[in-house]
N, C-alpha and C positions, 0 to 999 in steps of 0.2 A: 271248800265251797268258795266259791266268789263272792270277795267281800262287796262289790257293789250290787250285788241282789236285791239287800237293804234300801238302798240309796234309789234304785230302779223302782222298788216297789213302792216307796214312798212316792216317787215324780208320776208311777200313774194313778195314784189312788189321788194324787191335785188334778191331774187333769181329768177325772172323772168326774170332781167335784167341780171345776175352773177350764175352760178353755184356754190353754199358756201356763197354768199351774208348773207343769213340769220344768219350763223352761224357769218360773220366776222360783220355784226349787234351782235351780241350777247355776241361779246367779245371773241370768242372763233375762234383767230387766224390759230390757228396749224389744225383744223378741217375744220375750211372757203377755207384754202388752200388747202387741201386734196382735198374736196369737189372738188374744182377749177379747180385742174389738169385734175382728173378724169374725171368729166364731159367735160371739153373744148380738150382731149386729143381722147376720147371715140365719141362728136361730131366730131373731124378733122379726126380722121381716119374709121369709119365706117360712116360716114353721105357726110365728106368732099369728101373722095376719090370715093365715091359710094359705096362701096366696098356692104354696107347691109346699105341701111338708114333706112327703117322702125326699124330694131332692134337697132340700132344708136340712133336715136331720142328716143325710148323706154329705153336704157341705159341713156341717159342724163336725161329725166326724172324721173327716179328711183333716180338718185344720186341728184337732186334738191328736189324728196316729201321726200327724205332719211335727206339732211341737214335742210329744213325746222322742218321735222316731231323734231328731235333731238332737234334744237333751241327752242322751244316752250313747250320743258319739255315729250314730250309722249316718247321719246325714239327714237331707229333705228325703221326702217320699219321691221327688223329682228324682233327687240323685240314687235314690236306693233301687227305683223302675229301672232308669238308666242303664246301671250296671248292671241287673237281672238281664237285659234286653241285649247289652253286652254278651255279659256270658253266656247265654241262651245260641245267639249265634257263632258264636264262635266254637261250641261244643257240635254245631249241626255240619 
């Protein structure tokens, strides 16, 4: 078994709880926070105020599979599309 399963499982059960959890697991402060804002800033004003919650809740999401994805080595979700988007073509 893969010893970082553990380590994986714990980074998304903070980012469940914390938008950046996974990343401030990971050691990587300056990003966890980033992470943080963004998402807890992006929740309070498009989800809190009503203003647009479905596109709210889909921004807070983005920005928690974005610092996960990052913490566990694949990249941003920028670079992990990218390379799909890559590969995709070049298989056609």
């Amino acid at each position: 078994m893969n010893e970082n399963v553990g380590g994986n499982a714990l980074k998304l059960v903070g980012e469940i709880l914390l938008p950046g959890g996974a990343q401030l697991l990971a050691g990587n402060v300056k990003s966890g926070l980033t992470h943080t804002v963004i998402g807890v800033a992006a929740g309070a004003v498009l989800v809190g105020t009503g203003i647009a919650p479905f596109l709210g809740t889909l921004a807070v999401l983005g920005v928690k599979l974005n610092s996960f994805s990052s913490s566990v080595g694949a990249g941003s979700l920028w670079d992990v599309g990218s390379s799909a988007i890559k590969h995709e073509s070049k298989a056609a």
